[in-house]
C-alpha positions in Angstrom: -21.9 -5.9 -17.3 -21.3 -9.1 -15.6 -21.2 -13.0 -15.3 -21.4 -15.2 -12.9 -19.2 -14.3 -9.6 -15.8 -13.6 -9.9 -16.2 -12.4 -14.1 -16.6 -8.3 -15.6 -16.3 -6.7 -18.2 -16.1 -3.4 -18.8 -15.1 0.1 -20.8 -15.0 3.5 -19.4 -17.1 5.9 -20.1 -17.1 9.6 -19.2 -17.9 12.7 -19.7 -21.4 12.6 -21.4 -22.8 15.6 -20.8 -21.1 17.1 -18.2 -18.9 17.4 -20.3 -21.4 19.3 -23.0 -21.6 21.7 -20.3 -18.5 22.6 -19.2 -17.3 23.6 -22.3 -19.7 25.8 -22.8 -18.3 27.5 -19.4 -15.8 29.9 -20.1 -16.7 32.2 -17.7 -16.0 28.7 -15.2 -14.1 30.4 -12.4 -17.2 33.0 -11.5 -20.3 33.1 -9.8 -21.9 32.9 -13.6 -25.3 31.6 -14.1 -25.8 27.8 -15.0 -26.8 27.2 -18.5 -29.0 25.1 -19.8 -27.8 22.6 -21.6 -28.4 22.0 -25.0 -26.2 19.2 -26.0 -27.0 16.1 -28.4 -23.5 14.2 -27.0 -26.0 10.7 -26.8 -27.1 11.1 -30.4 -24.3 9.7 -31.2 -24.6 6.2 -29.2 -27.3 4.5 -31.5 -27.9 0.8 -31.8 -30.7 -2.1 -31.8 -31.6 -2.8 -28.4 -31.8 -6.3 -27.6 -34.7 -8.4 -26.1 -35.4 -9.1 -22.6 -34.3 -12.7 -21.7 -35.1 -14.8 -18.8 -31.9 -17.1 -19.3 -30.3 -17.5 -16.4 -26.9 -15.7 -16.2 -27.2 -14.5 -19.7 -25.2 -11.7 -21.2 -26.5 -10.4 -24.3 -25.3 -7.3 -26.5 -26.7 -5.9 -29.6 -26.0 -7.0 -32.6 -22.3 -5.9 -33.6 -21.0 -5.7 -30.1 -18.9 -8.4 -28.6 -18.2 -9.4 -24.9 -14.9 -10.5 -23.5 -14.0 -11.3 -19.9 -10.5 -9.1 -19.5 -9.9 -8.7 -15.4 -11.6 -10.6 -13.0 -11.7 -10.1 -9.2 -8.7 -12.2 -7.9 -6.7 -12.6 -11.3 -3.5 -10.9 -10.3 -2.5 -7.8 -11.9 0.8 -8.6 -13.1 3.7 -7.2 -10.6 6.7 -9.0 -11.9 7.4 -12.0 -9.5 4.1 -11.4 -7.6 1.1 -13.1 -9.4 -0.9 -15.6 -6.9 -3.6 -17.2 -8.8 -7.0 -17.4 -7.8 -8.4 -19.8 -5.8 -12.3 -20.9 -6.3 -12.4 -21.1 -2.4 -11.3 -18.1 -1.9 -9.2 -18.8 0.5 -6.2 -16.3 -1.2 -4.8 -14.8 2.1 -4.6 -10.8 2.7 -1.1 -10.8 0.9 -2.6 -12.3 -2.1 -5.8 -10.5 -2.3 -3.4 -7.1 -2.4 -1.7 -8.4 -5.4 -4.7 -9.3 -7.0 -7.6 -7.3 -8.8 -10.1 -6.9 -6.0 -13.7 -6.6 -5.7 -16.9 -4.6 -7.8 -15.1 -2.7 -10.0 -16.6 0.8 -10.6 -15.2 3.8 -12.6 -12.1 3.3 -14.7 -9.9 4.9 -17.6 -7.5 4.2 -20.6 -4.2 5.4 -20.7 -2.5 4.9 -24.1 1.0 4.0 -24.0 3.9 4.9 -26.6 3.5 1.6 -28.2 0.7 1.0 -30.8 -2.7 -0.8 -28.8 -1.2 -0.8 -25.6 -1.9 1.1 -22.6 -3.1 1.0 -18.7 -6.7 0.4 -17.7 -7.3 2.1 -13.9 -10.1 0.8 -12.6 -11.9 1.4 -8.8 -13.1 -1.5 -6.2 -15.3 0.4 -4.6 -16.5 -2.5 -1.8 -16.9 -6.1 -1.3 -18.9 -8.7 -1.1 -17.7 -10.2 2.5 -19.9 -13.7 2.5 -18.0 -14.3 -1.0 -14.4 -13.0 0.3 -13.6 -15.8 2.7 -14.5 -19.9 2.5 -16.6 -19.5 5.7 -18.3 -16.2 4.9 -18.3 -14.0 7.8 -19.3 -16.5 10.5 -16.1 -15.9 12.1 -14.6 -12.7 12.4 -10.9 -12.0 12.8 -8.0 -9.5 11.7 -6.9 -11.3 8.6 -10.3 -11.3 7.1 -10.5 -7.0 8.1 -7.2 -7.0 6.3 -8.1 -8.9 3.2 -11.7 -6.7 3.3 -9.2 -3.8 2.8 -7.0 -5.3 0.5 -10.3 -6.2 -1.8 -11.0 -2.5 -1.9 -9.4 0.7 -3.9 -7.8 0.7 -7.4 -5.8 -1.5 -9.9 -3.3 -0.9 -12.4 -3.0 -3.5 -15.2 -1.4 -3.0 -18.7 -3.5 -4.2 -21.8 -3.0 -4.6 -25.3 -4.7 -5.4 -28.7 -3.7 -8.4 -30.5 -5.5 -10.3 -32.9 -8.4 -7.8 -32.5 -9.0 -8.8 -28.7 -7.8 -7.2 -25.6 -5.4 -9.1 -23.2 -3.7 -8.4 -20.2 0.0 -8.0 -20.3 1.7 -9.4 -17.4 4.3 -9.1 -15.9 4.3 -5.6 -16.0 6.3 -2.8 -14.8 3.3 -0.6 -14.1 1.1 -3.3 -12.7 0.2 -1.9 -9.2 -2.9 -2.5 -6.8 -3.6 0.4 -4.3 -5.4 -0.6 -1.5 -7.3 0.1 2.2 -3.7 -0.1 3.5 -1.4 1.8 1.0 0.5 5.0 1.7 -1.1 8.1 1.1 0.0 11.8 1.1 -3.0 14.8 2.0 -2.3 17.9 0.3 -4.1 21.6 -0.1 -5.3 23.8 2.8 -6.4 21.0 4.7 -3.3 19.4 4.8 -1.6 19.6 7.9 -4.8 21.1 10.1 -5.4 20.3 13.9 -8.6 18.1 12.5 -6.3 16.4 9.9 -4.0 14.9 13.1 -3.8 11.8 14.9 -2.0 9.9 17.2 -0.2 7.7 14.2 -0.1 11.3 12.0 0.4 14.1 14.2 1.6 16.0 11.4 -2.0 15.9 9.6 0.0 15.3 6.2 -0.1 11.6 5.7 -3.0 8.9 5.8 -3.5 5.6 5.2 -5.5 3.9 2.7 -8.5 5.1 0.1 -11.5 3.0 0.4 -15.6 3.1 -0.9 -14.0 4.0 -4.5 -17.1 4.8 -6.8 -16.3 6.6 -10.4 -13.8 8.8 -11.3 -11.8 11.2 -13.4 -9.1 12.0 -15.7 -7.0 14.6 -16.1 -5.0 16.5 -19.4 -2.0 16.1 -17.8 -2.3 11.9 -17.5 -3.4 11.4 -14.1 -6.1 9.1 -12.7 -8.8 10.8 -10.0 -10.5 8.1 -7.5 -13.6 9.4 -5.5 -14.2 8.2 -1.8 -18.3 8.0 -1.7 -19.3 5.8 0.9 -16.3 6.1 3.2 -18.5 7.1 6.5 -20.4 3.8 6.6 -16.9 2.1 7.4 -16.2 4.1 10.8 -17.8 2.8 14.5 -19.9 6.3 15.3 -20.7 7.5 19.1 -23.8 6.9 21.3 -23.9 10.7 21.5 -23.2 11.5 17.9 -20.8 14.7 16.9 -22.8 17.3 15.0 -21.8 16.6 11.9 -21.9 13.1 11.8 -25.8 12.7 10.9 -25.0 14.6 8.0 -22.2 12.0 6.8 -24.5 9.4 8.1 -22.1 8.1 10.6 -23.9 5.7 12.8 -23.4 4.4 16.1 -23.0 1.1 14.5 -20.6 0.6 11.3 -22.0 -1.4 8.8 -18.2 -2.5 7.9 -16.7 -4.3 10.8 -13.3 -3.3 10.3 -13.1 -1.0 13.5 -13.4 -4.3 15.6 -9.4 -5.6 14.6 -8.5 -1.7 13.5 -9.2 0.8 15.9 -8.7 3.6 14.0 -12.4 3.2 12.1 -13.4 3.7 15.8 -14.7 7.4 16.6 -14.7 6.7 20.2 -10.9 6.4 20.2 -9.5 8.4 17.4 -12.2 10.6 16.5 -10.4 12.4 13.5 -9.3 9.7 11.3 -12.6 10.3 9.5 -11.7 13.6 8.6 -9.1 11.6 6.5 -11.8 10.0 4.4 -14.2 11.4 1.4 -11.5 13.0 -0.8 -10.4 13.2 -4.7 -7.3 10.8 -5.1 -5.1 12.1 -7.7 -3.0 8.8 -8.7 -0.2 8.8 -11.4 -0.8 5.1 -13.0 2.8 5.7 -15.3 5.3 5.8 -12.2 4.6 2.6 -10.0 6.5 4.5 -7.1 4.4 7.4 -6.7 2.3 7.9 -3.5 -1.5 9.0 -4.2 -2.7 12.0 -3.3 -5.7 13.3 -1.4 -6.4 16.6 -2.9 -8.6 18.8 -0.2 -8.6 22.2 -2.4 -11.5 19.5 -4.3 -13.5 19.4 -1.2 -14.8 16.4 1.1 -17.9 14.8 0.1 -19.7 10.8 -0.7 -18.5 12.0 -4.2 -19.5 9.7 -7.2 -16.8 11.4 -9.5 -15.0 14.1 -10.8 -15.0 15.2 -14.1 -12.3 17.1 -15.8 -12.5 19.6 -18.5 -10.2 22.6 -19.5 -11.9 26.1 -20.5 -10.1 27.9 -23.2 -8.1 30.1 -21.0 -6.1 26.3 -20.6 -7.9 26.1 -16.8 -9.8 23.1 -15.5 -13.1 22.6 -14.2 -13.5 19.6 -12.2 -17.5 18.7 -11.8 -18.5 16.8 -9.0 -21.7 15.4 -7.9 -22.6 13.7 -4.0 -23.9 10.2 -5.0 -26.6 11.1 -2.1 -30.3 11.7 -1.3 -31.0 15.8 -0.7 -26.9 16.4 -1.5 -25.0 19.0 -3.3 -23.5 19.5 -7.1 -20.1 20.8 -7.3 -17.0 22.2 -9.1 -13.8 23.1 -8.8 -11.6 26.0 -10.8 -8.5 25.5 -11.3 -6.0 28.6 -10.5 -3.3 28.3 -13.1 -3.5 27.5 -15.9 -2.2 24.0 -17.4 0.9 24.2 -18.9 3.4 21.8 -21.1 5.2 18.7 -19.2 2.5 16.5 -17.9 1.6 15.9 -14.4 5.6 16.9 -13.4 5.0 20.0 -14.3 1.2 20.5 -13.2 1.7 18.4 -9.8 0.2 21.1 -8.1 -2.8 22.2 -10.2 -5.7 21.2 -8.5 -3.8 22.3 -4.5 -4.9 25.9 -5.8 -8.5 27.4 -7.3 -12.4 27.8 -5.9 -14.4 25.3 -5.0 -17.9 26.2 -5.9 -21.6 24.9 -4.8 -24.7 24.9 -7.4 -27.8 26.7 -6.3 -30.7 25.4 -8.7 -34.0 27.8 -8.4 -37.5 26.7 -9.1 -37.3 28.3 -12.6 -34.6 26.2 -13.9 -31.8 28.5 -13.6 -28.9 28.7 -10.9 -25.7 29.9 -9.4 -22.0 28.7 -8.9 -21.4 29.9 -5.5 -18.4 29.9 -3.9 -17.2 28.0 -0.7 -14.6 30.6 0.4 -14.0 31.8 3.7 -14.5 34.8 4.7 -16.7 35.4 1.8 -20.8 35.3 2.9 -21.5 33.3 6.0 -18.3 31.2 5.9 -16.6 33.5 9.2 -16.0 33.0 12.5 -19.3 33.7 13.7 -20.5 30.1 12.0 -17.8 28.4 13.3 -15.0 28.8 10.7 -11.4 29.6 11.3 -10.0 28.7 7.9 -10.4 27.4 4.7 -9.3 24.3 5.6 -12.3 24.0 7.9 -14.7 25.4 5.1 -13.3 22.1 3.1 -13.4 19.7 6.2 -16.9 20.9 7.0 -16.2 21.7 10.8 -19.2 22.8 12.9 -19.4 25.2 15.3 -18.7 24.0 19.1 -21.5 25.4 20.2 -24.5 23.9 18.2 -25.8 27.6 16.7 -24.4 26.8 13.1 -22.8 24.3 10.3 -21.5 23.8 7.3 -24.9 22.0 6.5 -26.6 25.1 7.6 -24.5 27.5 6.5 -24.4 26.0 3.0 -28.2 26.1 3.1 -28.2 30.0 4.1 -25.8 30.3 1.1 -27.2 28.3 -1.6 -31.2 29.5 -0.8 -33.0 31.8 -3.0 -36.4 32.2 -2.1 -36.2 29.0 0.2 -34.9 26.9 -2.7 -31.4 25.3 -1.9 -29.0 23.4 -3.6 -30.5 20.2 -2.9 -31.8 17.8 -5.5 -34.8 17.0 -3.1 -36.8 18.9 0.2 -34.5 16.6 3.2 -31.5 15.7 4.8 -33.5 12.4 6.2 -31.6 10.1 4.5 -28.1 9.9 2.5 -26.9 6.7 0.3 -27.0 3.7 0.2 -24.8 1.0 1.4 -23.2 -0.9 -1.2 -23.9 1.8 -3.7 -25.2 0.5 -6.9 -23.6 2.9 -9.1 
């Protein structure tokens, strides 16, 4: 929901039915079959639809519902001592824009706090609008419009309350916090730390850089905020002679985000594995201001549109995730252990540990979780695999005769039917994505 420009508002929304679905799941962490589902969660969203209009910039709700502009793009987020306003020409400088709420804001949550009608709102940026970023558009490109491009991008933290029966922002705050293209990041699971997780500025393979192309996301019981990297390959400079996996991401010669030009690690040609960096969960704790995000690889690397968190009754969780992508794959994680007592201190490690599994949907109607395991099926050496941690970074095979996209076909195909939503791998999403 939007006005003119700069202006949003909006409420999160999850679950759905997803969610009616995973709690049916108890049996989550097998190779079960998928159940129908037979949920009535949207009977319970009723009201009078509204008429069409052809009034120009005009926002109209049904009858009962109010709308109130809360956070708009460039209104700072409230760090104490650090709140440039907005200016109509946007001429805010990189410095500002990273204190400031950035651009299309995407998925987001509520986190209550102690206090009665206050809490955090965590909300994505999932890309920007460049010709509206700068006062001159993009006519002239330079570093310190790349660096304001990725200041505009990845999540804010702003505190809200209730008062007088309308929501307001509360700032200063303590927790207000922007997280950004350029923000400190820590890589965790069995992919953390793997030759194709190391460059020349990480050559450990354990810490990275940024989070970027931030569509929907999840929440999780123990309090903590999950931020999906979709689009993520259309910001990397591809090779003339393409790597064989990069058709599959849709990395292109040519990046439709400029930012390799004044950065060059979005350049393949020169630091080929900074892109195995890219297209992971984001587990962020919006109540400590101090904490470094996390890219969570036990979750997998896909364009993910979001993750979706439920716990079974054996206290597990199921994280559901789909690729926001033409002819692309459903997902879900199992957690190992279960979730105990103490918040995220105590469950900091919960989603570094479980299966990762792949849907197979038949012609019938019915399907399989199938797990992406190595060693287990056609995830071995002979297609290329040395580890897990390759299984999750979908490495292909040196030598051309198999990949992850072809082994996942072998493992998801029952009577030639795969887990694809359509018949091709032509095509993958779009570029700005539109959900």
């Amino acid at each position: 929901m939007q006005t003119p420009r700069r202006r949003w508002l909006g409420q999160s929304l999850s679950l759905g039915l997803i969610q009616a679905l995973a709690t049916r799941s108890v049996e989550a962490s097998s190779n079960a079959p998928i159940q129908p589902l037979r949920s009535r969660a949207w009977d319970a969203i009723s009201f009078k639809s509204v008429e069409a209009t052809q009034q120009a910039n005009a926002l109209v709700v049904p009858e009962h519902y109010e709308v109130q502009i809360l956070l708009a793009w460039g209104d700072p987020v409230g760090v104490p001592g650090k709140m440039p306003l907005f200016r109509s020409d946007a001429s805010n400088s990189a410095a500002e824009q990273a204190l400031q709420a950035g651009m299309h804001h995407d998925g987001m949550h509520f986190f209550p706090l102690r206090e009665k009608h206050k809490g955090l709102l965590v909300l994505n940026h999932e890309y920007v609008d460049h010709e509206l970023l700068y006062p001159d558009g993009t006519k002239h490109w330079s570093r310190d419009k790349v660096l304001k491009s990725m200041a505009a991008h990845g999540v804010s933290i702003v505190e809200v309350r209730l008062k007088d029966r309308h929501w307001e922002l509360v700032r200063p705050s303590t927790y207000a916090r922007r997280i950004t293209a350029l923000s400190p990041m820590r890589l965790s699971g069995p992919a953390a730390g793997h030759r194709l997780m190391k460059t020349a500025a990480d050559p450990s393979g354990t810490q990275v850089i940024g989070t970027f192309a931030n569509c929907a996301h999840g929440f999780t019981p123990w309090g903590t905020y999950l931020t999906c990297e979709e689009n993520w390959q259309y910001y990397f400079q591809g090779n003339r002679s393409p790597e064989s996996h990069e058709p599959r991401w849709g990395i292109r010669e040519e990046a439709w985000v400029r930012w390799h030009e004044f950065e060059p690690r979005f350049d393949l040609r020169q630091h080929p594995q900074e892109v195995n960096r890219f297209g992971w969960v984001v587990e962020i704790d919006p109540m400590d201001p101090k904490s470094i995000p996390i890219k969570r690889t036990a979750l997998g690397r896909a364009s993910r549109e979001g993750a979706t968190v439920v716990q079974c009754r054996d206290k597990r969780v199921v994280v559901y995730m789909g690729e926001d992508a033409a002819f692309q794959y459903i997902y879900k994680f199992v957690s190992r252990d279960p979730v105990r007592e103490g918040g995220y201190r105590t469950n900091r490690h919960a989603l570094d540990h479980g299966t990762l599994f792949v849907a197979r949907f038949d012609a019938d109607g019915k399907g399989r979780w199938l797990p992406l395991v190595f060693g287990q099926g056609p995830l071995n050496a002979s297609a290329g695999f040395a580890s897990q941690a390759e299984v999750l970074i979908e490495k292909y095979a040196k030598d051309g005769e198999a990949s992850v996209q072809e082994v996942r076909r072998r493992v998801a195909r029952a009577d030639r039917k795969s887990t694809r939503l359509n018949s091709s791998h032509t095509d993958i999403s779009r570029m700005p994505s539109s959900a």
